[in-house]
Every structure is written in structure tokens, then in C-alpha cells.
C-alpha positions, 0 to 999 in steps of 0.5 A, spaced: 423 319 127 420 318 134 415 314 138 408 315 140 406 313 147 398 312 148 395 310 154 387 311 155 383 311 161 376 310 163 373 314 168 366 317 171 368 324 172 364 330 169 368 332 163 368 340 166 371 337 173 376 333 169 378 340 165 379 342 172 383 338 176 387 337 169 389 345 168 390 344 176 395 338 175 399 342 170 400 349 173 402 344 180 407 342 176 409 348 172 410 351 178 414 346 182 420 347 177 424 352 177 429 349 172 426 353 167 424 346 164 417 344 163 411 341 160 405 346 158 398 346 156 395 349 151 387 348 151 385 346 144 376 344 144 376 337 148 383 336 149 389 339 149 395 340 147 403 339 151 409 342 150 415 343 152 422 341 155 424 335 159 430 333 161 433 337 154 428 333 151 423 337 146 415 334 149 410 334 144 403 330 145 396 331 146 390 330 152 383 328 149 377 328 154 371 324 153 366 323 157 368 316 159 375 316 156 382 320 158 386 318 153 394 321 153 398 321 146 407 323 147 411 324 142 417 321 144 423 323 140 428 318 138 433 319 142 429 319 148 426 311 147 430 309 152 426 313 157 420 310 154 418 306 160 420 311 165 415 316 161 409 311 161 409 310 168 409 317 169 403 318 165 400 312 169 401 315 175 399 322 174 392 320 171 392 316 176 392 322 181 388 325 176 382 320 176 382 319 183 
């Protein structure tokens, strides 16, 4: 079994420019790796759902948006903990770009 990787943001940005600048930040990302790796968004209500591969790792989670509130949820598999840190830093990185 793996472990979950949650980190919650507040912010102040309409709820529709935060869907916006996300799905902008995903198709930069998708489109900066040419590998064929890569982490996909598919939306799902107020949220989203993340899929794909990094690094020959399986990559599952979700995005919630509220109107105060990002909250990001990984699904790290088991073999990848030691990745864990690396990954949390992302996020915080990335959400940092997001909300900014």
C-alpha cells in the first residue's frame, strides 16, 4: 500500500481563474515532456483528477477547489516513499506559481 501526500492551500482567487490558471499549468507541463511521461488532468465537478507516469512511477491523486481553499492529494506508491519529500516540494512549488 502506498502513501497519500495532502497539502492544502488558502487562497483569494475566483474559483473559475484558479480552473484556468490550473488546466494552463497542466497543458505547460504536459507539453514541456517529451519522454512520454507525464501527469494528466482530468476535470471531475470542483475538482480534478491526476493521472499518469513519472519517473516509472504510476501517479494518482486529486485537486479539490473551493472558494478559499486548493487542496492536493498523491497517491504515492509504495516504492516511491522515498521520493516523498521531493514530491511534496514540488507541490508546494507549483501551488506556489498557481496562487501567485
Amino acid at each position: 500500500m502506498g502513501k497519500s501526500v495532502r497539502k492544502r492551500f488558502a487562497h483569494q482567487i475566483p474559483v473559475e481563474q484558479l480552473h484556468q490558471r490550473l488546466l494552463s499549468l497542466a497543458e505547460s507541463e504536459a507539453g514541456s515532456d517529451s519522454s512520454g511521461e507525464g501527469v494528466r488532468f482530468e476535470r471531475s465537478g470542483d475538482g480534478y483528477k491526476i493521472l499518469g507516469n513519472y519517473s516509472g512511477f504510476s501517479v494518482n491523486g486529486n485537486v479539490t477547489l473551493s472558494e478559499h481553499e486548493l487542496s492536493i492529494e498523491i497517491e504515492l506508491p509504495m516504492l516511491a516513499r522515498m521520493f516523498q519529500g521531493k514530491v511534496e516540494h514540488y507541490i508546494e512549488e507549483q501551488a506556489k506559481q498557481l496562487l501567485h
